[in-house]
N, C-alpha and C positions, 0 to 999 in steps of 0.2 A: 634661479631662486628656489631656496629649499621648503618644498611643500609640508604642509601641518600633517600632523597624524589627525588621525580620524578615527571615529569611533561609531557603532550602531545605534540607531535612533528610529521610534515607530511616529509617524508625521503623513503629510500630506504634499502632494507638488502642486495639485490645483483643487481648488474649495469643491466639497463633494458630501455627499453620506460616507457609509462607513466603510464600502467596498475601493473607497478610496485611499483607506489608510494604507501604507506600506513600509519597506523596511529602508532607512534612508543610510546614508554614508556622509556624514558630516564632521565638520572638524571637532576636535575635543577644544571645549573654552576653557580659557586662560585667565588667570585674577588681574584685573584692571585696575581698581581698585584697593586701598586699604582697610576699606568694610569687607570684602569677597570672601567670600566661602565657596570649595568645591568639595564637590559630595559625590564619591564612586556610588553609584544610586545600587541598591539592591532589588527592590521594590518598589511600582507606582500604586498604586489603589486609583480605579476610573471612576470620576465623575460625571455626570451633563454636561458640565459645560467642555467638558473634553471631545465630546460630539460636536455642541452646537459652534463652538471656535471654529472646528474641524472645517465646520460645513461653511463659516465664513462671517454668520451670524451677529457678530461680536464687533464686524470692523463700524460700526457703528459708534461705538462708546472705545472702540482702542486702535492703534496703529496695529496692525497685524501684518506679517509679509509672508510670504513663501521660501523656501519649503517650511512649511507650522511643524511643530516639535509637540505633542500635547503631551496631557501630565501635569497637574498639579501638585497634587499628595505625595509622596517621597517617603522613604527611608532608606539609610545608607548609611556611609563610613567615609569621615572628614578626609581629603588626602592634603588639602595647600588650604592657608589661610592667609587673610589679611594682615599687615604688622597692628592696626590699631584693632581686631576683632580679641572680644574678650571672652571668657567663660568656658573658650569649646580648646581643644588642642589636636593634634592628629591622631588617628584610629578612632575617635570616640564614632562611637554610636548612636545615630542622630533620624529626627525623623521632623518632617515640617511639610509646611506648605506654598507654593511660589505662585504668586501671582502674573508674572510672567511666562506661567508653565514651561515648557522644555524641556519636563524631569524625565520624561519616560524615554530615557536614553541612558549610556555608560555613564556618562557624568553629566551633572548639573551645576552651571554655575548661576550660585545666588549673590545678587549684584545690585546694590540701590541705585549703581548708573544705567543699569535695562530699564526701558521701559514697562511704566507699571512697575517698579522694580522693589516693589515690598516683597518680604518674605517672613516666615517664621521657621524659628529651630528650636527642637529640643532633643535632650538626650534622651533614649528609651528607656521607657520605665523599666525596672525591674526585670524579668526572665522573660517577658517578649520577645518576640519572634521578629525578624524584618519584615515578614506578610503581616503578622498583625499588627503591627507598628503602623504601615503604611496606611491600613485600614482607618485611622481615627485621625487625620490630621481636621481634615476638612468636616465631615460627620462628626466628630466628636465633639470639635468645637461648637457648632451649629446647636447638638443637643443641646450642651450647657449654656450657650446663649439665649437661645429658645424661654427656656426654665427658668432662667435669669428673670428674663422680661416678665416672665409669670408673676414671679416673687416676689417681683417690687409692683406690681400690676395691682394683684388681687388683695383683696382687703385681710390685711391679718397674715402676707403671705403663703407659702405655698404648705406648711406644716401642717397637718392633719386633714389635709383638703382631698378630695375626692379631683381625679386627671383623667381623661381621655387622651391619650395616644396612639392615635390609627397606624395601621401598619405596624408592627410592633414587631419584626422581623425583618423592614427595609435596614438600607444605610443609614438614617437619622434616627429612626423609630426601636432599632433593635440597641443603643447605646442612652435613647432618653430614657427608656423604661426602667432602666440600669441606674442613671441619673435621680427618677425624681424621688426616690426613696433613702438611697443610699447621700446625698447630698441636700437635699429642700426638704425630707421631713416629710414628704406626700404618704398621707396614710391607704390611702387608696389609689391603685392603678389599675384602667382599661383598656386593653386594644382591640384590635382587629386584625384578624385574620381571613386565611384562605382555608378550605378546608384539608385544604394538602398540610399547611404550614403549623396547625393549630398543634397534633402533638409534637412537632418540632423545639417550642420556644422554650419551655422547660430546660431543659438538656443545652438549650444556646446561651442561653442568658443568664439560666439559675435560678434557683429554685426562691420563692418569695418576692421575684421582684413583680409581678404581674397578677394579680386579685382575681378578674374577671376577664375572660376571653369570649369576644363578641365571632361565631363565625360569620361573617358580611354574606357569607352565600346560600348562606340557612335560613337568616335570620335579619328583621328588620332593627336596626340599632336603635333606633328613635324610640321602636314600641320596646322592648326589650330591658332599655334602662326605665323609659320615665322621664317626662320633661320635668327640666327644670331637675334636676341631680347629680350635676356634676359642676365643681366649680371653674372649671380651665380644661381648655380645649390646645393642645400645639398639634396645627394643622401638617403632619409629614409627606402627605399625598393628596391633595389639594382637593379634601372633600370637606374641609372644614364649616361650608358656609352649610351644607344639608344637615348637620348635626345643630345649628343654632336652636332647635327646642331643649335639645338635653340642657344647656346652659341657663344656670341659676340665673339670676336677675342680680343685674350688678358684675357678672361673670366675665372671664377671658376669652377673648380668643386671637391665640398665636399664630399667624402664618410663616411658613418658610419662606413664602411664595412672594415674591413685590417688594419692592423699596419707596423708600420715600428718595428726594432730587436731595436732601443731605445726604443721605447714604449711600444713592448710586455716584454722587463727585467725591466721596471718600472712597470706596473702591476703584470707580473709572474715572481719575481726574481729569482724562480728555472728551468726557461724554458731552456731546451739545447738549446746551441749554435746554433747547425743546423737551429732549427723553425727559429731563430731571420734571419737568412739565406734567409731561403726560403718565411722570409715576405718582405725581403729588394728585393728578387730578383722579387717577382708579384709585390712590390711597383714600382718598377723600369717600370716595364711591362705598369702599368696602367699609368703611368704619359706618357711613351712612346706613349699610345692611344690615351690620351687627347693633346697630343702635335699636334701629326699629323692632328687635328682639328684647331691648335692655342690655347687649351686652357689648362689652368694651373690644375693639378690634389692633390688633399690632402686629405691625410686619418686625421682623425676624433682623437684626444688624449681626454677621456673625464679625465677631473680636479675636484676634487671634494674641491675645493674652499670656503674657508669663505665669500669670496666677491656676489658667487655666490649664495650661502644661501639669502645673502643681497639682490639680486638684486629680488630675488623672491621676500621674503618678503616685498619690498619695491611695488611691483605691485599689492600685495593684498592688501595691505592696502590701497593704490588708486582704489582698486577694476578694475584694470585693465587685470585683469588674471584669468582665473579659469583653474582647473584641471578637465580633462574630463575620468569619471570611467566607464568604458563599462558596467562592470557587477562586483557584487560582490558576492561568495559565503561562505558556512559557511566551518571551516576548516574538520568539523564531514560529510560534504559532499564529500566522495573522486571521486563519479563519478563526480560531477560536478568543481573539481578541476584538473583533468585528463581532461575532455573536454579543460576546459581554457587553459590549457597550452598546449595542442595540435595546437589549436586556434594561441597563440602566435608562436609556433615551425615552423608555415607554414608561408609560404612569403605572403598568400593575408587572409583578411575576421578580422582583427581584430577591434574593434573601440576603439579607446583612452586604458586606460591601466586597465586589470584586475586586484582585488582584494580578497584577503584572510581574513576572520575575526578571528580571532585567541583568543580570549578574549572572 
């Protein structure tokens, strides 16, 4: 019997932290399918749940097996398609995100017969890079979704309104600040920083998109702004419920953080019943906290949207947006892709979104 080719993959053989990760030898996958798409991967960009899968976390709400592939975010370069897939042809240059993960390898196949086996593509905007491309499938979305909820949230939406955005240098926090102006109209924007980070954001992000720079390590945020002065809060680093004085009466507050049991059986269709339970009962909890403030509480559904692909693309081409890449390592590096993702697994020290070279 003639064996498969096989290709490099960074994964796991048994559930662990991150000194488990290592370099696997696994077959290159094959289009099944007439939806398939296979994508020579260039680039991953790591997120959390790239950790927490890792560690095993997940089999909970998904079938997950050994050896695990992680990797969500992606970009790369189509090599085989499906006869019924439309839009994309070969070479294009493509960037998305698989809920299936198993990108962070030579190729990815994106397949509605895998389980979990949603995925999204789009072609890269403009003169980006495959590192930066990869940077924004997941974070990108997430901002625009975030801001979304805001929009339709707050009274009058989100145009001339005063935003807090903590973190304003993480992976969600360094592309919404970029968002709430250039998109919703926000006439004023706040974050927060680290004292390292604060003359960094300028030069990251650009110039205008950021009003007021809180340093969190100087400075108490609470006393600083003024309660009751800000209309909408998107919670990026889950300090959101300590800031509930600065929020006006009648105000927002977005978290990234929780789902409601709609949301978690649209993303994990195999999640028991109970989890969907026990997210509607702390959903319930949280909105209960932001109430007794005056203000309104919403957890975060991110959509991974064709419109939203568009709205990217449509700002780089006005050169109104950049993706900001902390640091990028080689895949053949596993200490320095065990750091990174460490890095991300923790609540503070990250800057903009790490990357994976893969290719």
């Amino acid at each position: 019997m003639e064996s498969k080719p096989t290709m490099r993959a960074l994964g796991v053989r048994t559930f662990g932290k991150t000194h488990k990760l290592e370099l696997l030898s696994v077959p290159i996958p094959t289009l099944t399918g007439p939806h398939d798409i296979l994508i020579k991967v260039a680039y991953i960009g790591l997120n959390q749940s790239d950790a927490l899968r890792s560690r095993g976390f997940s089999r909970l709400v998904e079938n997950i097996t050994l050896p695990f592939i992680i990797g969500s975010d992606y970009s790369g370069t189509v090599t085989e398609l499906g006869e019924e897939v439309k839009g994309f042809q070969k070479g294009d240059r493509v960037y998305g995100f698989t809920f299936a993960s198993a990108a962070a390898a030579e190729y990815v196949l994106l397949s509605p017969s895998l389980s979990n086996g949603k995925f999204s593509i789009a072609k890269i905007p403009g003169s980006f890079t495959f590192a930066q491309a990869a940077a924004l499938p997941a974070s990108g979305t997430t901002a625009i979704c975030a801001l979304q909820i805001a929009d339709k949230e707050v009274d009058g939406g989100l145009k001339g309104k005063t935003i807090l955005i903590p973190a304003g240098l993480g992976g969600v926090g360094s592309l919404a600040v970029q968002f709430a102006k250039s998109i919703f109209g926000v006439e004023k924007v706040i974050t927060t920083l680290s004292t390292a980070k604060v003359p960094k954001l300028e030069g990251l992000v650009g110039e205008g998109c950021v009003d007021v720079i809180i340093d969190y390590q100087k400075s108490d945020l609470v006393r600083e702004i003024g309660r009751e002065k800000v209309d909408v809060v998107i919670d990026t680093a889950m300090v959101g419920f300590s800031y509930l004085p600065i929020i006006k009466n009648g105000g927002v507050l977005v978290s990234l953080f929780g789902k409601t049991s709609v949301q978690m059986k649209a993303d994990w269709p195999l999640s028991p019943w109970w989890i969907g339970g026990v997210m509607d009962f702390v959903d319930a909890v949280q909105r209960w906290r932001a109430r007794r403030w005056g203000v309104r509480y919403f957890a975060t559904f991110t959509e991974f949207k064709g419109e939203n692909w568009d709205l990217i693309e449509r700002l780089v081409g006005e050169g109104r947006f950049r993706a900001v890449v902390g640091e990028e390592v080689e895949m053949g590096d596993l200490e320095g892709v065990r750091r990174l993702l460490d890095v991300v697994t923790g609540a503070k020290g990250s800057l903009g979104k790490y990357v994976v070279k893969i290719e």
